[in-house]
Z-matrix of the N, CA and C atoms (Angstrom, degrees):
N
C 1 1.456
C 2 1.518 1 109.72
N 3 1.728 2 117.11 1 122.33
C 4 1.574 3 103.04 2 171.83
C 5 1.307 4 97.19 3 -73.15
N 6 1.836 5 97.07 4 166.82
C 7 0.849 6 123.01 5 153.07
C 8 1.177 7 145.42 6 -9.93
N 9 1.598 8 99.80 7 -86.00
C 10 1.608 9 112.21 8 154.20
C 11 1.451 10 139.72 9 -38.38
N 12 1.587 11 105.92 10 11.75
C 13 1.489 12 96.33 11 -142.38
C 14 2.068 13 72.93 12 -132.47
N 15 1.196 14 100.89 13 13.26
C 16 1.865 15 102.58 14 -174.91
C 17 1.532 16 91.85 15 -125.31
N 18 1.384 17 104.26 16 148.36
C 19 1.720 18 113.72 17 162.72
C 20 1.181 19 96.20 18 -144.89
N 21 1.583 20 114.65 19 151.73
C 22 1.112 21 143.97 20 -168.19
C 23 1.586 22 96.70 21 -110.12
N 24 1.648 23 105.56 22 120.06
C 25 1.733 24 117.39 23 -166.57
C 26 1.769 25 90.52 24 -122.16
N 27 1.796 26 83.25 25 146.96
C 28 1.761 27 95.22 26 152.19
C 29 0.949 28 93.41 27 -138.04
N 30 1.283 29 119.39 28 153.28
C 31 1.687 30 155.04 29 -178.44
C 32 1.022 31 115.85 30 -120.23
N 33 1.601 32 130.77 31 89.78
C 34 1.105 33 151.12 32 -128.02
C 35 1.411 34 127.21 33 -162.50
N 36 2.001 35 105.71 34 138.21
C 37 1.256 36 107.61 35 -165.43
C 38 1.817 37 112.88 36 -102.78
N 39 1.401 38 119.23 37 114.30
C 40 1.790 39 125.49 38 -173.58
C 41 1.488 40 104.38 39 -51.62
N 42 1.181 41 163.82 40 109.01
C 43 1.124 42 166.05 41 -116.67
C 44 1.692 43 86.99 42 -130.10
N 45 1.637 44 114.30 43 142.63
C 46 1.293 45 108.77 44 148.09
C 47 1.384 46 142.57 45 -46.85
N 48 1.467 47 127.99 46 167.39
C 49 1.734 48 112.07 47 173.29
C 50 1.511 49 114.00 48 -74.37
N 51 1.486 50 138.97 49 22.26
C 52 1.101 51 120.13 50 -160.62
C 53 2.313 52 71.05 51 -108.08
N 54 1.279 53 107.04 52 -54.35
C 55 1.897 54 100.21 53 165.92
C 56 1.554 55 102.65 54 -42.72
N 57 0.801 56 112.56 55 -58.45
C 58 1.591 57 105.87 56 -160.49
C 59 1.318 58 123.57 57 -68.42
N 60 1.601 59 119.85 58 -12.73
C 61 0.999 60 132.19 59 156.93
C 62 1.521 61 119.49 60 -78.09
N 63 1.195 62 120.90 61 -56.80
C 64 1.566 63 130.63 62 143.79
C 65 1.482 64 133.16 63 -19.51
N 66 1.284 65 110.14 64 -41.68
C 67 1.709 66 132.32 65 171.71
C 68 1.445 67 109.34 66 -81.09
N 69 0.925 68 122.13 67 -35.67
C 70 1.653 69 121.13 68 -169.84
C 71 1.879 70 97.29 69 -96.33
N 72 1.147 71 95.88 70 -44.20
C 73 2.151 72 85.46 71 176.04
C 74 1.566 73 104.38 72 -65.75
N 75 1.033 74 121.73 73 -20.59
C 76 1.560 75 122.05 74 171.86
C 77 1.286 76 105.53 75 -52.76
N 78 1.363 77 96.36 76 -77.72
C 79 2.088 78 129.00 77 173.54
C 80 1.003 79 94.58 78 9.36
N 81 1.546 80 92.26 79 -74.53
C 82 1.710 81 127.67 80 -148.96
C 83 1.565 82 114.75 81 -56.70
N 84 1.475 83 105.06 82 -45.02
C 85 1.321 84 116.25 83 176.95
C 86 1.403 85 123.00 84 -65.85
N 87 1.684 86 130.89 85 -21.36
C 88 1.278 87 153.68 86 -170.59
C 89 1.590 88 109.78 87 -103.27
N 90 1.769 89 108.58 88 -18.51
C 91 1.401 90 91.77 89 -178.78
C 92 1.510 91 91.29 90 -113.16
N 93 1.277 92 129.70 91 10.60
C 94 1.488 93 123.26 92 158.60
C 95 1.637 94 129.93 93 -88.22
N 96 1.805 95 104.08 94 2.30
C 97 1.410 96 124.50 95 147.38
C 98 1.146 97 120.53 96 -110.08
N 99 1.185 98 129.66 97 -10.23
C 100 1.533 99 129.39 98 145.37
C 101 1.723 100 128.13 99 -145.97
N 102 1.275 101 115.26 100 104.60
C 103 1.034 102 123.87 101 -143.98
C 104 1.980 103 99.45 102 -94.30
N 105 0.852 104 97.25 103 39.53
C 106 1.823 105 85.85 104 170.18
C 107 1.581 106 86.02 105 -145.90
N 108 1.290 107 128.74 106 9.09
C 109 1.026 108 117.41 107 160.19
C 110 1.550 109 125.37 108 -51.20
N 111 1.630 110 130.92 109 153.02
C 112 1.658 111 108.12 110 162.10
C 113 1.688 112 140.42 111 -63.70
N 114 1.080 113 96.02 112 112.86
C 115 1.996 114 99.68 113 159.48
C 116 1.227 115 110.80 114 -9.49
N 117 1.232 116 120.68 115 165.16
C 118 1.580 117 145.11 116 171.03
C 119 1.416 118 95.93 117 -120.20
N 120 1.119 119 116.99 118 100.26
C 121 2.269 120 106.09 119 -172.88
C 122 1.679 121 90.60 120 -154.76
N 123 1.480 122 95.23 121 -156.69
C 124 1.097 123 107.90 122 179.09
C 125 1.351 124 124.09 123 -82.52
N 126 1.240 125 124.52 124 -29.60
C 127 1.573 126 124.84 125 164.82
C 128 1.684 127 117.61 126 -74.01
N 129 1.543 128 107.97 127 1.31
C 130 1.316 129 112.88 128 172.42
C 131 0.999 130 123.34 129 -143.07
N 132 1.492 131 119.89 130 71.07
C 133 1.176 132 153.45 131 -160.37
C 134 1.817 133 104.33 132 -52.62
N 135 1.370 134 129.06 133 114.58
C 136 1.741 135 125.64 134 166.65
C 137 1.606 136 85.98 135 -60.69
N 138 1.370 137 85.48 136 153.98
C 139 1.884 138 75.85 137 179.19
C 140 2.392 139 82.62 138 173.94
N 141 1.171 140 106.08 139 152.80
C 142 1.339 141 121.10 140 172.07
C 143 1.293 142 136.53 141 -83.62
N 144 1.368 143 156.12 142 41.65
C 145 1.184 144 155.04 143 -91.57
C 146 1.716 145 87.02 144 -85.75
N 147 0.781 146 125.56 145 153.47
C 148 1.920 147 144.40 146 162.60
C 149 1.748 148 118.02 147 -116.45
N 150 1.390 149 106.18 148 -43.36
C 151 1.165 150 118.14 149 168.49
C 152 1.581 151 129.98 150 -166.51
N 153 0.887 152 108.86 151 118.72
C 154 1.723 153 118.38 152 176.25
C 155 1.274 154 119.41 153 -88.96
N 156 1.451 155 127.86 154 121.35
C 157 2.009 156 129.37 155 176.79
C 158 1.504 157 90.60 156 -144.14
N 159 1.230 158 87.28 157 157.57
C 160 1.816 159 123.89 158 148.18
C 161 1.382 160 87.93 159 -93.50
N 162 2.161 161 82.66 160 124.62
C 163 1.600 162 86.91 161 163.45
C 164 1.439 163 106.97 162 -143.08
N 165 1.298 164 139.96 163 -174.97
C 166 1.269 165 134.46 164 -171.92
C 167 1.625 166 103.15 165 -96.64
N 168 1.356 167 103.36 166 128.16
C 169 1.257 168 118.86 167 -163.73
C 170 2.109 169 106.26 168 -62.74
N 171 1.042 170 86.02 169 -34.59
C 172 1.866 171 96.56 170 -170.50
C 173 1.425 172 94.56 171 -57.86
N 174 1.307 173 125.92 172 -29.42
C 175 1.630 174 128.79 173 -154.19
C 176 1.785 175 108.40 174 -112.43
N 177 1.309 176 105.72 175 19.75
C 178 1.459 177 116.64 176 170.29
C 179 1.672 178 108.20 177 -59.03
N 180 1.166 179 93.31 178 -71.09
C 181 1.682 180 82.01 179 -173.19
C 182 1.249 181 128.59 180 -47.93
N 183 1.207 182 116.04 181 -42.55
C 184 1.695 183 125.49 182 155.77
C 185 1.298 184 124.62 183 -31.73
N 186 1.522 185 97.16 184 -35.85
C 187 1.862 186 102.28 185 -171.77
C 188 1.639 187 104.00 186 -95.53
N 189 1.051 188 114.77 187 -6.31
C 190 1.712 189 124.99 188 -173.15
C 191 1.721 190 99.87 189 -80.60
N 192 2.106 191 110.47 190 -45.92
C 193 1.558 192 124.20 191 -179.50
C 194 1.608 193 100.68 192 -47.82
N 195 1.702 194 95.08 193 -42.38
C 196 1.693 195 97.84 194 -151.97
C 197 1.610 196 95.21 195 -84.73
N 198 1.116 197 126.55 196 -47.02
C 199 1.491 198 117.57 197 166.05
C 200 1.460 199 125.97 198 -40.52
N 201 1.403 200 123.34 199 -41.00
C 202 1.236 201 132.05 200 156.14
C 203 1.401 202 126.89 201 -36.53
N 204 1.462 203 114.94 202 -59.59
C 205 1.259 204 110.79 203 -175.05
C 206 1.342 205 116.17 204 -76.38
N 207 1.554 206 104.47 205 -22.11
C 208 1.878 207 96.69 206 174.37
C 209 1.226 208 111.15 207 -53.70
N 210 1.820 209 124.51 208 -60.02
C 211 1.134 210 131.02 209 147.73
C 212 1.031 211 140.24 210 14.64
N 213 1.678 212 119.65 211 -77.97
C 214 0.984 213 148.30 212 157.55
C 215 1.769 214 110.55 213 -32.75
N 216 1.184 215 109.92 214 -62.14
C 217 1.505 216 125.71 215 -172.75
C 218 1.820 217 117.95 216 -58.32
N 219 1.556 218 92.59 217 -47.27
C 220 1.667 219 119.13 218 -171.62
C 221 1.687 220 108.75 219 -83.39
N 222 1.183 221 77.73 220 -43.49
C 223 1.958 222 87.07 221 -174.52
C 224 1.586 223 117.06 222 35.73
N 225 2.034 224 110.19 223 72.12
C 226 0.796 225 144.74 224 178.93
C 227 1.042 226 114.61 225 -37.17
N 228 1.743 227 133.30 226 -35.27
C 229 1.371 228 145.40 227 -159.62
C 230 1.620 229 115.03 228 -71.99
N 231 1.221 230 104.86 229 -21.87
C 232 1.511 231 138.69 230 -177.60
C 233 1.431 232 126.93 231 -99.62
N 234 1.466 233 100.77 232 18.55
C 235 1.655 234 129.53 233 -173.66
C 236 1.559 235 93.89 234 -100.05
N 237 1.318 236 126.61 235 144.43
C 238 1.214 237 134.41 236 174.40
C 239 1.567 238 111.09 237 -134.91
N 240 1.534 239 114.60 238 91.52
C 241 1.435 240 118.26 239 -177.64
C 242 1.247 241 117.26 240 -98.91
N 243 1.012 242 113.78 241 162.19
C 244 1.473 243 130.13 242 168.44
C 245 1.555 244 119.67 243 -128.60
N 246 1.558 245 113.57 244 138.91
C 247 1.334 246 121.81 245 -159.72
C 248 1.893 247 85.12 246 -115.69
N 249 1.132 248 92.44 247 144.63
C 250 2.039 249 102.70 248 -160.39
C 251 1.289 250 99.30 249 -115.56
N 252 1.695 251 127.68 250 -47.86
C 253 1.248 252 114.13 251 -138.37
C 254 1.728 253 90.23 252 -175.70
N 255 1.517 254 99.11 253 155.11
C 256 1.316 255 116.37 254 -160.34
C 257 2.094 256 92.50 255 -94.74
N 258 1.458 257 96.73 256 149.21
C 259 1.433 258 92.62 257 160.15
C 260 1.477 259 109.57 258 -165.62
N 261 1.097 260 128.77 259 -177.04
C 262 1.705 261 150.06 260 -172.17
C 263 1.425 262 128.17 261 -127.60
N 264 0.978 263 118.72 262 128.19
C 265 2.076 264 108.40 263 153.20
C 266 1.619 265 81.45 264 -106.53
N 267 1.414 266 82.47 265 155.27
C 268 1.549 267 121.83 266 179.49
C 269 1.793 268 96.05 267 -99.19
N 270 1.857 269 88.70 268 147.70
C 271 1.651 270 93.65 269 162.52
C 272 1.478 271 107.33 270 -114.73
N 273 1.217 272 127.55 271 119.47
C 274 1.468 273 117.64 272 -161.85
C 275 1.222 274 108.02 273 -127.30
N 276 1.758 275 113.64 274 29.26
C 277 1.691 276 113.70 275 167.64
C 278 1.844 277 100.81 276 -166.25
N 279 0.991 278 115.82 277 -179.34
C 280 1.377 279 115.87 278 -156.63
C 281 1.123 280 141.01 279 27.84
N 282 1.510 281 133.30 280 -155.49
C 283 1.539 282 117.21 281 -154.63
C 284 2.120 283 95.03 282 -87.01
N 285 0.970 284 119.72 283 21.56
C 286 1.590 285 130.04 284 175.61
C 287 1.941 286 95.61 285 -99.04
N 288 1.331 287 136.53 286 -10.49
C 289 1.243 288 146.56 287 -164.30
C 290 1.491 289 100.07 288 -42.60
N 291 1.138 290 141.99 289 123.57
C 292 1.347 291 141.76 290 136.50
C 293 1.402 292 97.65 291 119.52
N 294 1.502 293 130.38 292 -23.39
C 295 1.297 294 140.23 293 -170.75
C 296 1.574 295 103.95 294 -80.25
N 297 1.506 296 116.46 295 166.77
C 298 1.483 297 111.57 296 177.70
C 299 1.987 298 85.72 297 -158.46
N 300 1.314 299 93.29 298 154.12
C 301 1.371 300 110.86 299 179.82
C 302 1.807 301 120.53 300 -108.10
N 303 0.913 302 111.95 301 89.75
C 304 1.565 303 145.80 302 -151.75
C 305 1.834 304 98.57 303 -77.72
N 306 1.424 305 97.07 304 162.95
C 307 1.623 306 113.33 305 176.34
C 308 1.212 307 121.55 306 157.07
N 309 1.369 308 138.44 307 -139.09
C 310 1.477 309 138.63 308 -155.43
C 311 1.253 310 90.34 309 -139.40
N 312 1.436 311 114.11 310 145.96
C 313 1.770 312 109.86 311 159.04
C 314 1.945 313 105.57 312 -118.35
N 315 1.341 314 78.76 313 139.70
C 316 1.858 315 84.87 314 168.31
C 317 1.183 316 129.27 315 -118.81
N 318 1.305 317 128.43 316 127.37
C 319 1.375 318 148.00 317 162.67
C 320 1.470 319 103.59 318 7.52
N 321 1.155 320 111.22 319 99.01
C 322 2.114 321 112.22 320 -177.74
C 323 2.168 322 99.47 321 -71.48
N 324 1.174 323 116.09 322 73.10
C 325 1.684 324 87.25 323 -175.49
C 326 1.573 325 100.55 324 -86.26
N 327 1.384 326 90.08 325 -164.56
C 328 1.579 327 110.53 326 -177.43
C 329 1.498 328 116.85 327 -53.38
N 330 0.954 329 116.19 328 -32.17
C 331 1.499 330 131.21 329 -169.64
C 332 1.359 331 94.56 330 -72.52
N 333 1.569 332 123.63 331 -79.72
C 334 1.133 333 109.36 332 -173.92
C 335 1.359 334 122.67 333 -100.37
N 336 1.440 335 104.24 334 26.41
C 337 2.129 336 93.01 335 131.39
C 338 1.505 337 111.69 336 -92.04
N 339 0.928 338 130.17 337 14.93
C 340 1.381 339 126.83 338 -173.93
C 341 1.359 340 111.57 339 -104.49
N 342 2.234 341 111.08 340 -32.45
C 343 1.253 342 91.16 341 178.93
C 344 1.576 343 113.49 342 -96.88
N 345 1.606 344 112.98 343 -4.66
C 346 1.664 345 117.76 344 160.30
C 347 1.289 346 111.04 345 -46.84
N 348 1.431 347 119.92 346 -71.54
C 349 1.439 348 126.69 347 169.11
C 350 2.158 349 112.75 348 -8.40
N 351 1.624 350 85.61 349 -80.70
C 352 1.465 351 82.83 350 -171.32
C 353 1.781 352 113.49 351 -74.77
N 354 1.172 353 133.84 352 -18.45
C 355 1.124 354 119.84 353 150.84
C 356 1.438 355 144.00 354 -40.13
N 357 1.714 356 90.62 355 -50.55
C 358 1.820 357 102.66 356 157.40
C 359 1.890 358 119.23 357 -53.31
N 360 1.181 359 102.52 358 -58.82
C 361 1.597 360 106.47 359 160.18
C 362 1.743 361 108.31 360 -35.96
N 363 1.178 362 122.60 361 -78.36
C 364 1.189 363 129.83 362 -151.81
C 365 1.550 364 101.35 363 -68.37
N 366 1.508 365 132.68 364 -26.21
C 367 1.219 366 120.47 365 178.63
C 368 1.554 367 107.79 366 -101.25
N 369 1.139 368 114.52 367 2.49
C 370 1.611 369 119.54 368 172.34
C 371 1.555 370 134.07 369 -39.32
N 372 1.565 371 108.59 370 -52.52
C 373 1.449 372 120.63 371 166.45
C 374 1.445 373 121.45 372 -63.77
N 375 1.635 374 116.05 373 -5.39
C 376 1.337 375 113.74 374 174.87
C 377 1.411 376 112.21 375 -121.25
N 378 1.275 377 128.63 376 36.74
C 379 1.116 378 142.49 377 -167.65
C 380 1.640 379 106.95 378 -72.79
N 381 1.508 380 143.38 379 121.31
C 382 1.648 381 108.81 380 159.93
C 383 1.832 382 108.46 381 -95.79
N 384 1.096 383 96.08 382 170.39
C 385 1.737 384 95.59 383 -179.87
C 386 1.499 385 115.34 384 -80.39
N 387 0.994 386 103.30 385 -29.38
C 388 1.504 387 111.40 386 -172.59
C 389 1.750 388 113.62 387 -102.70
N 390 0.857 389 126.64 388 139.52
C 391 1.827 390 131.97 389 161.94
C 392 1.470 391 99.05 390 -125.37
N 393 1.564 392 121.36 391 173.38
C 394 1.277 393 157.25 392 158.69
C 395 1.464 394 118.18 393 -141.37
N 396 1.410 395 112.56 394 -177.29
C 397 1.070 396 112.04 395 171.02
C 398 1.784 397 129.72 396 -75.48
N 399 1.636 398 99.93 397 -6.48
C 400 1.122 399 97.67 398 -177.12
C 401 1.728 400 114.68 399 -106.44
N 402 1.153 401 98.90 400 22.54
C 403 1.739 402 107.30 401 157.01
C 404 1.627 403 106.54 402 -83.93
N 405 1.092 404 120.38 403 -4.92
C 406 1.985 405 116.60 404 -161.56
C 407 1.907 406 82.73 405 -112.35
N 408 1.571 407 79.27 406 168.36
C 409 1.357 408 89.17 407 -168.12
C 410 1.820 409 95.57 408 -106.82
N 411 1.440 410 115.37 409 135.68
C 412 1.415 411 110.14 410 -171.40
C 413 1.974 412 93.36 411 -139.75
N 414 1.250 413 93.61 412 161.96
C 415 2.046 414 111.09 413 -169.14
C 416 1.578 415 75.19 414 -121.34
N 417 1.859 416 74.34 415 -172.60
C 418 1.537 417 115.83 416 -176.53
C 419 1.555 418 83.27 417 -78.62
N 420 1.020 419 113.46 418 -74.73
C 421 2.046 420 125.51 419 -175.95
C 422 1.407 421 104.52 420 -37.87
N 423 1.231 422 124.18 421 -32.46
C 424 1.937 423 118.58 422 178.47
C 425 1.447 424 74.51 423 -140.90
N 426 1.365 425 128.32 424 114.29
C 427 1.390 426 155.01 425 145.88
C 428 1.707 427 110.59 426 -69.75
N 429 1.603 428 112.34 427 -50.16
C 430 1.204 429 89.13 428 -162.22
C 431 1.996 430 103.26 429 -127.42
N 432 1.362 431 108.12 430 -159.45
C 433 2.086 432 98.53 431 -179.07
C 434 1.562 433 75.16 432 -138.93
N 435 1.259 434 92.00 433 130.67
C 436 1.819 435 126.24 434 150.27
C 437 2.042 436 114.42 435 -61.34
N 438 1.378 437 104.53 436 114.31
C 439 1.246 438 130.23 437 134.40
C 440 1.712 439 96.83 438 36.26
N 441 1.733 440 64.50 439 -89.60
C 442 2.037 441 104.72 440 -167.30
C 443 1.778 442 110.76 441 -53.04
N 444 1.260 443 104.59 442 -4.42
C 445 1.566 444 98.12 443 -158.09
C 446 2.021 445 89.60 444 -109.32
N 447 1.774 446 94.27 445 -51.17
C 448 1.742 447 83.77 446 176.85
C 449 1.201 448 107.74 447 -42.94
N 450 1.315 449 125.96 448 -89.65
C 451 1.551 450 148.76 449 162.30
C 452 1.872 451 110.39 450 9.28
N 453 1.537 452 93.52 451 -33.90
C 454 1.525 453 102.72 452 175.84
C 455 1.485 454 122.95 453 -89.10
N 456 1.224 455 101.10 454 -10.66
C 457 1.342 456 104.03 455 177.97
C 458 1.725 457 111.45 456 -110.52
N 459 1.667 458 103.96 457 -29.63
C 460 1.154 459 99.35 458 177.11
C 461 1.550 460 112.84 459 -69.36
N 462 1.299 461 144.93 460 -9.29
C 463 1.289 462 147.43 461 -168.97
C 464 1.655 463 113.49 462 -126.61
N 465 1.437 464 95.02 463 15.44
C 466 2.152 465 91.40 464 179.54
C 467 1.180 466 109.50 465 -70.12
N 468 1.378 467 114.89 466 -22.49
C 469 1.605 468 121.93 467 -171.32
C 470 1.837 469 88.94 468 -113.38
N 471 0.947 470 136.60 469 123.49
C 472 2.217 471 125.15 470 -15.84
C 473 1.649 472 114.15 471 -75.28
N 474 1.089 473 117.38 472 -29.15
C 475 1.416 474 138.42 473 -149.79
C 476 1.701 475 89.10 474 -69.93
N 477 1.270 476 156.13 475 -2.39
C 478 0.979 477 156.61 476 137.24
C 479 1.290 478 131.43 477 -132.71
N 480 1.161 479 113.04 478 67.42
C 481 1.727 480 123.75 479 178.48
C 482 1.448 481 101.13 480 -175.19
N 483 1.301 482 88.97 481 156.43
C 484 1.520 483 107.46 482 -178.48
C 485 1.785 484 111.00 483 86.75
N 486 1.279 485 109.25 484 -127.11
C 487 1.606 486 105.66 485 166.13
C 488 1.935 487 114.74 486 -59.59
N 489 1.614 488 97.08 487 -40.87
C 490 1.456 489 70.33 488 178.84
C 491 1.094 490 129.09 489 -113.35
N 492 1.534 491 117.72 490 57.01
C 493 1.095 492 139.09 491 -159.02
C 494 1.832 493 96.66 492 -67.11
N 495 1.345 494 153.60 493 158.53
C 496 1.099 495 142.57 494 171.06
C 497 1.474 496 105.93 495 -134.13
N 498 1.729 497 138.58 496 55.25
C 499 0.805 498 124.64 497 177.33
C 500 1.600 499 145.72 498 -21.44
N 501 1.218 500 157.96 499 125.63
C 502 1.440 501 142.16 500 176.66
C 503 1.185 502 109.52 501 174.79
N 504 1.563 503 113.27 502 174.28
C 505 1.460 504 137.92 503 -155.66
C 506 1.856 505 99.12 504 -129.44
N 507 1.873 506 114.01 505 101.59
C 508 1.137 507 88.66 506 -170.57
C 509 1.740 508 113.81 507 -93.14
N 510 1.435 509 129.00 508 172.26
C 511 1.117 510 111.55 509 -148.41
C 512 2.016 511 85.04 510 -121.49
N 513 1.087 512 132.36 511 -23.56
C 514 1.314 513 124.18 512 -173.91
C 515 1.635 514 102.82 513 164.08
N 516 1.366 515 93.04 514 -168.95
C 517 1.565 516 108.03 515 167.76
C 518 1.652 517 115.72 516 -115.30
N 519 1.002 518 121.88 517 155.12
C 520 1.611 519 136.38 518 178.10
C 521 1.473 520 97.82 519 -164.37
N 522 1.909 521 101.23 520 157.10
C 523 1.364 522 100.86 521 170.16
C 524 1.434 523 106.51 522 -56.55
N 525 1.778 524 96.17 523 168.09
C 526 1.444 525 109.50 524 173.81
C 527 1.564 526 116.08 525 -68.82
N 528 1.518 527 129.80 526 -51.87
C 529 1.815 528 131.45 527 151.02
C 530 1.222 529 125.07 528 -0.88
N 531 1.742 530 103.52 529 -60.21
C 532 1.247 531 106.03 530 167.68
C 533 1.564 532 129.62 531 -83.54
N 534 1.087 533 105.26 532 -13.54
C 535 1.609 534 102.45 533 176.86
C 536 1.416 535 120.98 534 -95.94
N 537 1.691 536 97.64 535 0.06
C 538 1.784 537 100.40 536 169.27
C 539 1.391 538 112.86 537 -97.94
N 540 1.677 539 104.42 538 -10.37
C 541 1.750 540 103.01 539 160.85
C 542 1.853 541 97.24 540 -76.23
N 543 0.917 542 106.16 541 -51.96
C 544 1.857 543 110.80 542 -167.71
C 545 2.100 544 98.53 543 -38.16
N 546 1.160 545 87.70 544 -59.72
C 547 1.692 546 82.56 545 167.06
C 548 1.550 547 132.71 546 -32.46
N 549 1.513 548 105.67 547 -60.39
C 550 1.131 549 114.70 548 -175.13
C 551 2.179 550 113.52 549 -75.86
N 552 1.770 551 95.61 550 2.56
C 553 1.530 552 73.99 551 169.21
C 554 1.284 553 116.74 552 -114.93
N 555 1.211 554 114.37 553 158.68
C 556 1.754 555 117.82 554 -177.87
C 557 1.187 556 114.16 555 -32.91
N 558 1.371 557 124.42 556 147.81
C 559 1.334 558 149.97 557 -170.63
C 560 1.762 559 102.87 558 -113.40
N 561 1.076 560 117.16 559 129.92
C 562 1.555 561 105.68 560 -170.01
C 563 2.031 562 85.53 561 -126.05
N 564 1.868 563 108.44 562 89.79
C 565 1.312 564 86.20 563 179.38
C 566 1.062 565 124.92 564 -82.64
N 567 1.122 566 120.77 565 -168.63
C 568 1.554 567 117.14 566 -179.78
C 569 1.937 568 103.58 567 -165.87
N 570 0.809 569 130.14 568 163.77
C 571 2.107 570 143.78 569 -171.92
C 572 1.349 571 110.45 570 -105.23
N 573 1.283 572 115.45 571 124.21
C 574 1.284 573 138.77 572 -172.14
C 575 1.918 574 111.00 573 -127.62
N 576 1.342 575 99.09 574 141.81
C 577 1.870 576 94.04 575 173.23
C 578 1.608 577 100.79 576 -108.09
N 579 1.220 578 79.07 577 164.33
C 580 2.456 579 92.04 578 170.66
C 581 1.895 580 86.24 579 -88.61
N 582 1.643 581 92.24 580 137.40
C 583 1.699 582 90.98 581 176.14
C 584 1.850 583 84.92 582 -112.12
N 585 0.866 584 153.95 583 56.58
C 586 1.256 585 164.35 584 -172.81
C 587 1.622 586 125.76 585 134.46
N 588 1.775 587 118.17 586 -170.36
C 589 1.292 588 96.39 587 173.31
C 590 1.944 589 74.69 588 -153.03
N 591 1.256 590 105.88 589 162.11
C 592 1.579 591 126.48 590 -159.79
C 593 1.405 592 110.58 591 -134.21
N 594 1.550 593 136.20 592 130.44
C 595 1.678 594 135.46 593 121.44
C 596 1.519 595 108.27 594 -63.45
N 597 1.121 596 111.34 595 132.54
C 598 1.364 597 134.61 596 168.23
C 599 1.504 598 104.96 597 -129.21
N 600 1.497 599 95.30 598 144.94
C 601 1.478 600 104.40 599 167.02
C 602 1.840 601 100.33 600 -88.46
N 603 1.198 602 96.79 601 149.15
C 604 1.961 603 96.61 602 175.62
C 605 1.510 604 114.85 603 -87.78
N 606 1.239 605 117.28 604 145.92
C 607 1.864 606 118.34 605 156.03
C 608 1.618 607 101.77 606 -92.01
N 609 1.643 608 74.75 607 -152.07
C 610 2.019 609 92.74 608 165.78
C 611 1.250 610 106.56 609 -77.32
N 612 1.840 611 99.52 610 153.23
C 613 1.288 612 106.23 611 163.99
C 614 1.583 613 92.11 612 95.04
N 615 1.488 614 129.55 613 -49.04
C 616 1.484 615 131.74 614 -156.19
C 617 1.177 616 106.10 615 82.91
N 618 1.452 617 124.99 616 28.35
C 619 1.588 618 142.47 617 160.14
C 620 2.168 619 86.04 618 -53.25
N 621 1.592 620 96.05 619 142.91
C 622 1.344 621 108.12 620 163.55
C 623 1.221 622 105.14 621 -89.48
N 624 1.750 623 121.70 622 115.85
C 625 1.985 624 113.25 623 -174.63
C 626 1.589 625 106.58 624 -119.77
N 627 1.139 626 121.92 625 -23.08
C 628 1.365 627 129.93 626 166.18
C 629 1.297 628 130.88 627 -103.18
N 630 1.541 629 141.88 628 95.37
C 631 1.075 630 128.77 629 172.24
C 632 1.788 631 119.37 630 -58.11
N 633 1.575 632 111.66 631 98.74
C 634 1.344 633 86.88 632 176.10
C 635 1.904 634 133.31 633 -85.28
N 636 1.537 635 104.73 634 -11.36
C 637 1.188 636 123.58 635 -163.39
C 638 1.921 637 110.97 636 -150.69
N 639 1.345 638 115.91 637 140.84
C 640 1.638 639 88.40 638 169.42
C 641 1.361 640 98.93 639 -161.64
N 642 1.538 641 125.65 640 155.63
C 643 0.928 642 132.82 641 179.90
C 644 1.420 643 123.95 642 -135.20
N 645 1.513 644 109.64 643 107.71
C 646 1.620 645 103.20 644 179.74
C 647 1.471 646 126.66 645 -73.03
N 648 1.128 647 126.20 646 -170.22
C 649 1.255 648 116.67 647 -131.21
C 650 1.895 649 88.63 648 -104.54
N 651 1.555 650 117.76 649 14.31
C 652 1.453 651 113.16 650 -173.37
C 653 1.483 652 95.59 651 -109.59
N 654 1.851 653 108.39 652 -3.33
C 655 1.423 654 102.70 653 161.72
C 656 1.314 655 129.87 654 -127.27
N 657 1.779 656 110.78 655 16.01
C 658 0.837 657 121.66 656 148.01
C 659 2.006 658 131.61 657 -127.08
C-alpha cells in the first residue's frame, strides 16, 4: 500500500467553551515555559480523542456513513464529562528528549467506553495495516511527525481502549520538571459537554489539524 493511499484519523469529541476556555489558559501557561511549543488555535483544535487508526483513504466516506450511525444511536452531545486531573506522556528519546506532552484527563465512564467500543467496530473493515508519516497532515511551521506520534496511533487499538481507555484534552508541550511539579498541584475540576463530534485528519503531537467531517449535536 503507498503511502498516500493511508490517512491518519481521530474520531473525536468538540468540547464546549467552558474546555476550551480551560485548554487554552493551560496552553498559555506551558508555552510561557516553553515557547515554541504548539498554540491552542484553530489548527489545534482542544478536542477528546475516542479513537485514532490508519485507515484507507479511498474508504473515507464509508467511514464518515459508519461514524454517523454510531452517532446517531449514542448521541454524544448528551454526555456530561468531567476533566479531574492534570497529566503527561513523556518524550524519552529523540530531539522531543526531556519534553512531555501535557493536558487534562477525563473521567472514562460507561458511556464513553461504550461509544469507543462501537466506533472501533464500525471503523474496523477499513482499517490499513500500515501508516507513515505521510498519512498526517504536516506545514512549513510543523514540516515533519514524530516517532512517538505514528507509534501512537498505530497502537491505540488495544493499548488505549477499552479498560485502558485514557480519555483527555491535551493542552501543549513543556519540559518534563515542570510538568511533574504541574502534577503535584491541585486540579480544580469542573464538567464539560461534546457540542458536536469530528473526523480529523492528525499532525504532530496527535494535534487535530484537519477537520475532515463534523457533526453537531442536532445530528448527533
Amino acid at each position: 500500500m503507498e503511502e498516500n493511499q493511508v490517512t491518519a484519523i481521530d474520531i473525536l469529541l468538540e468540547p464546549d467553551s467552558a474546555m476550551i476556555k480551560s485548554a487554552k489558559t493551560a496552553n498559555q501557561r506551558l508555552r510561557e515555559v516553553f515557547p515554541k511549543g504548539f498554540a491552542v488555535d484553530e489548527e489545534h483544535q482542544p478536542h477528546v480523542s475516542c479513537l485514532q487508526r490508519f485507515v484507507k483513504t479511498a474508504d473515507l466516506d464509508a467511514i464518515y456513513e459508519a461514524v454517523s450511525s454510531v452517532l446517531a444511536v449514542e448521541k454524544p452531545t448528551a454526555l456530561r464529562l468531567k476533566a479531574y486531573k492534570y497529566y503527561y506522556l513523556p518524550a524519552n528519546e529523540g530531539p522531543l528528549k526531556g519534553l512531555g506532552l501535557a493536558g487534562m484527563v477525563i473521567e472514562p465512564t460507561g458511556d464513553l467506553i461504550r461509544l469507543q467500543t462501537k466506533l472501533i467496530d464500525a471503523v474496523a473493515p477499513f482499517i490499513a495495516k500500515t501508516g507513515t508519516a505521510a498519512a498526517f497532515v504536516t506545514t512549513k511551521e510543523d514540516p515533519s511527525i514524530n516517532q512517538q506520534t505514528i507509534d501512537y496511533v498505530a497502537t491505540f487499538v488495544p493499548e488505549r481502549t477499552g479498560g485502558k481507555f485514557n480519555p483527555h484534552v491535551s493542552t501543549g508541550l513543556a519540559p518534563q520538571d515542570f510538568l511533574k511539579k504541574l502534577l503535584e498541584e491541585k486540579f480544580e475540576a469542573f464538567s464539560f459537554s461534546p457540542v458536536g463530534a469530528a473526523v480529523y485528519q492528525l499532525g504532530n503531537f496527535g494535534t487535530a489539524r484537519k477537520k475532515l467531517k463534523s457533526w453537531t449535536g442536532r445530528e448527533g
